[in-house]
C-alpha positions in Angstrom: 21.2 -2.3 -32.2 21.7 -4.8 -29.5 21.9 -2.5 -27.3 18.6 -1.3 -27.8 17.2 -5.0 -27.4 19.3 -5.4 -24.4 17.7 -2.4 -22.7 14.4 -3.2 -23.7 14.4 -6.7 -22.0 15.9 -5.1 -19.1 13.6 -2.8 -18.6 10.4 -5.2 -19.2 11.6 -7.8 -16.9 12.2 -5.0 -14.2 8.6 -3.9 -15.0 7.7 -7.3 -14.7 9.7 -7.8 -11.1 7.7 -4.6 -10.1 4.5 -6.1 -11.0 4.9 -9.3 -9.2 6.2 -8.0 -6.3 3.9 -4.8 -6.1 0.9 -7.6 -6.4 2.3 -10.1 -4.1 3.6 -7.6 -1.4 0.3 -5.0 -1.6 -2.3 -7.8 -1.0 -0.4 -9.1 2.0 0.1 -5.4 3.0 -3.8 -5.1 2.3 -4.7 -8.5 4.3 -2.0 -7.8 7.3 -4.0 -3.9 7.7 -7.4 -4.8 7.2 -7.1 -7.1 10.5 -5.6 -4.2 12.7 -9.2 -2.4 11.6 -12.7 -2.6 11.2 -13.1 -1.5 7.5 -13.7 -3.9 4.1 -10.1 -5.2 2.7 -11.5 -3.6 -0.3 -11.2 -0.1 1.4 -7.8 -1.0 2.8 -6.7 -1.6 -1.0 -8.3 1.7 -1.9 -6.3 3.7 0.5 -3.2 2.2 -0.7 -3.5 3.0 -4.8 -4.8 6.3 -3.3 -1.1 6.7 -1.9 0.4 5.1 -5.2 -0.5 8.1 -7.1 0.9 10.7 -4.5 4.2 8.6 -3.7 7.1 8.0 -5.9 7.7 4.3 -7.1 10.4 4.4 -4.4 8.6 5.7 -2.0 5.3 3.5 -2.5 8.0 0.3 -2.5 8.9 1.8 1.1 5.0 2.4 2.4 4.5 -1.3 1.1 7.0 -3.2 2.8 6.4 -0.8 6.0 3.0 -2.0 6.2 4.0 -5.4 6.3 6.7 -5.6 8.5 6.4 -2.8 10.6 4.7 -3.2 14.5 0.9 -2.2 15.5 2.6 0.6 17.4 4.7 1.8 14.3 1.7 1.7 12.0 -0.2 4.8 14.1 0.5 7.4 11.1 -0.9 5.0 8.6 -3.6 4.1 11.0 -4.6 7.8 11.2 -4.2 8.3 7.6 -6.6 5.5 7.1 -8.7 6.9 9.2 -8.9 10.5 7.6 -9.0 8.7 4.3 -12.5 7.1 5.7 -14.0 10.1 7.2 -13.5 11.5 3.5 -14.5 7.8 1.4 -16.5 5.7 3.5 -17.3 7.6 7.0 -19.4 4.5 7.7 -16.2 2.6 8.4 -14.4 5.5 10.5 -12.1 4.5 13.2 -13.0 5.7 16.7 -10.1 7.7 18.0 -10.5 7.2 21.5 -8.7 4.4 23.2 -9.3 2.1 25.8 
């Protein structure tokens, strides 16, 4: 029996650890993305529960922290992900692809 209730509060407070730092670290990862492009933050967070539900937890955690840490230059897969993700979503907002 008190096994039981020692799993159980393990496993809220790691749902609860996941929850704080999944808010915490995706709306920095939202803010830090939305200034390397010219689309609505809004979009940005979009884009990113769009690849919650086709990542593992794991694998989201990953895409999360990448986004915030990683360099402009690193962030050119997500950047062209984004960008098909807008030509799909909000073609309004679609990243030119040519560079200066």
């Amino acid at each position: 029996m008190i096994h039981i209730v020692i799993l159980a509060v393990m496993v809220l407070l790691y749902f609860v650890g996941w929850s704080r730092f999944g808010t915490r670290e995706l709306r920095n990862a939202a803010k830090r993305f939305s200034e390397l492009i010219p689309a609505p933050q809004e979009l940005v967070i979009e884009w990113i529960m769009y690849n919650k539900q086709i990542l593992d937890i794991n694998e989201f955690q990953r895409f999360i922290i990448h986004l915030n840490r990683a360099s402009t230059e690193d962030l050119k897969p997500e950047l062209d992900s984004f960008s098909h993700y807008l030509e799909i979503h909000a073609p309004e907002y679609v990243i030119s692809r040519t560079h200066s």
